[in-house]
N, C-alpha and C positions, 0 to 999 in steps of 0.2 A: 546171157553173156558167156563167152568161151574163152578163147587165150587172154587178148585183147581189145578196148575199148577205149580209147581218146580222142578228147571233144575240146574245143579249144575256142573263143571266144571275144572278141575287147569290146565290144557295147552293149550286144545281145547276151538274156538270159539263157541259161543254160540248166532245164528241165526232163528229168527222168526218173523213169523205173527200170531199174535191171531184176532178170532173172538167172540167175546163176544156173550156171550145168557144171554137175560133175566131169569128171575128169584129170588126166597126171598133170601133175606139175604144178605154178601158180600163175593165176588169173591176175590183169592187172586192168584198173579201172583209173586213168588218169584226165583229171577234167581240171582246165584252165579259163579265166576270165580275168580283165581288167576293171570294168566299171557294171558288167553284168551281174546279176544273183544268179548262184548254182544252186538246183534243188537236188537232191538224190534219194529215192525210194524204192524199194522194195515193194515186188509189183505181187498184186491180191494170189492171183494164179501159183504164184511161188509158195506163198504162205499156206494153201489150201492140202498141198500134196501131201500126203504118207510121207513118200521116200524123199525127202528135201538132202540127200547128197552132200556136201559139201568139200570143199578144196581149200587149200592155200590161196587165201587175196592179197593183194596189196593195192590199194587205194592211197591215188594221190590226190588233193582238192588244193588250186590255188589261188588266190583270187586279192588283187588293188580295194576297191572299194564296195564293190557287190558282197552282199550277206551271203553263206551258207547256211543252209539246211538241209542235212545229211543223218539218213538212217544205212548205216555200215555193219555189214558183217565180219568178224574179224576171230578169227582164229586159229590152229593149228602151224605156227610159225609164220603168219602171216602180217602184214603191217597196213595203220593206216594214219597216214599224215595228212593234216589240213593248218594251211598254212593262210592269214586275211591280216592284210594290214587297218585299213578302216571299219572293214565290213565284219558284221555281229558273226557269231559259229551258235548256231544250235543241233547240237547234234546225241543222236541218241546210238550207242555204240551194243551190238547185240554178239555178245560173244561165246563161242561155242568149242566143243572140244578141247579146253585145256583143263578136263581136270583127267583128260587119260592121254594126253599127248606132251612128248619131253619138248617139243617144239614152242618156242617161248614165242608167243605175240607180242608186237610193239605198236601204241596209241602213243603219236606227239600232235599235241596240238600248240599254236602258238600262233599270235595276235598284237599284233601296237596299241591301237587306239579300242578298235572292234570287240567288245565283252564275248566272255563264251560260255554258252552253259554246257556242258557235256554229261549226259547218262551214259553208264554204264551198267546191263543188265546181264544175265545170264538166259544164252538163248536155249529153248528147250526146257528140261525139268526145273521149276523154281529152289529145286532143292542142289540143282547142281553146282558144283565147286567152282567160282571161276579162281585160276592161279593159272600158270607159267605166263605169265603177262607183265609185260612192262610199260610203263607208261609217264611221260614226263609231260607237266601242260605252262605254257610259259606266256607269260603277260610282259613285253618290250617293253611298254610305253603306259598308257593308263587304262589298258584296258582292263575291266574284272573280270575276274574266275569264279566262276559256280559248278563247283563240282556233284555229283550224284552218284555214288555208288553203290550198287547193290551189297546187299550182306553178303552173300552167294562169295565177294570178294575177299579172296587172300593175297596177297599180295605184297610187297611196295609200290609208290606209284612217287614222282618227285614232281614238284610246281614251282613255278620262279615267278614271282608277281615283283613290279618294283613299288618303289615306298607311294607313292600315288595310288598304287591299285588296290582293290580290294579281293579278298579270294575267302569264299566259302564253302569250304568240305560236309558232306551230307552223307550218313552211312556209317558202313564201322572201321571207321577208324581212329588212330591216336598222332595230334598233329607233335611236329618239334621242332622248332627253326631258334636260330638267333642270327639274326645278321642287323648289319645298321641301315643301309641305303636299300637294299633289297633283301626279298622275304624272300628265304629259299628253302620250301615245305620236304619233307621227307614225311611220308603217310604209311601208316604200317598197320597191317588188320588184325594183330596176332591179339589185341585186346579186345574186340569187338564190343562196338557203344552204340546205344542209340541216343547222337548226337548230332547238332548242327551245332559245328564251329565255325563261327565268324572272326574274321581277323583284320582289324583298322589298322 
């Protein structure tokens, strides 16, 4: 993948692997469907190299009723938004270069009906820091949130589930909300727990 790539869709699925190539500036990855599933993966050849490069992405995924599943690269100022009204998000978010880059990354994800699970890992050293990242993940309608984050994570990260939904934080952090009609999470790592909160 180099500058740009968008693929765009209303019945048919929507199946890949990108390889990233270095290079200035940022890379944009935007994939659309109405009633189709989007898959997105990172292709073996990629993973196998020494010198795996990387750039500023911004990934956009949107999609009516088709399910997502999406493994995304994401870092050094770069964004990745995946937006499904019916359709499930599974997505595993591998994020690199923010614990030596002032460049703040931003994950939104957000969904109506469609549950989402989202990982968030740190790509490269298991010891490496993820931080300058921002990330808000929001449930319209009754969809649930499952969240996963590595410890590697510092951060804040905000969630909007409404009173119907369900939203479970995995990883280290400390939840705090009060609202009446909707659950609006503020997640902060500066305590680090090994916990799974669930929230009815």
């Amino acid at each position: 993948m180099h500058d740009r790539l968008e693929l765009s869709t209303t019945t048919g699925n929507i199946d890949i692997e990108i390889d990233p190539t270095p290079g200035n500036g940022t890379s944009e990855l935007i994939l659309t469907s109405s009633t189709g599933a989007i898959k997105v993966g990172i292709s073996e050849s990629w993973w196998r190299r020494k010198d795996r490069a990387l750039r500023s992405i911004r990934t956009e995924i949107k999609t009516v009723q088709g399910n997502v599943y999406a493994r995304v690269l994401l870092g050094d100022g770069g964004s990745a938004s995946v937006y499904s009204v019916s359709g499930a998000q599974d997505l595993r978010i591998y994020v690199y270069n923010t614990d030596v880059s002032d460049n703040v990354a931003e994950l939104i994800t957000t969904s109506h009906i469609g549950d989402q699970l989202v990982a968030v890992t740190s790509f490269g050293s298991l010891d490496s820091t993820i931080s300058s990242l921002k990330a808000q993940h929001s449930s319209l309608g009754t969809a649930n949130v499952d969240l996963q984050y590595s410890h590697a994570w510092r951060g804040e990260l905000h969630a909007l589930v409404s009173d119907v939904g369900h939203l479970d934080v995995q990883g280290a952090a400390r939840l705090v909300f009060d609202k009446k009609d909707v659950k609006e999470v503020l997640v902060s790592s500066h305590l680090p727990m090994d916990r799974h909160d669930p929230i009815i």
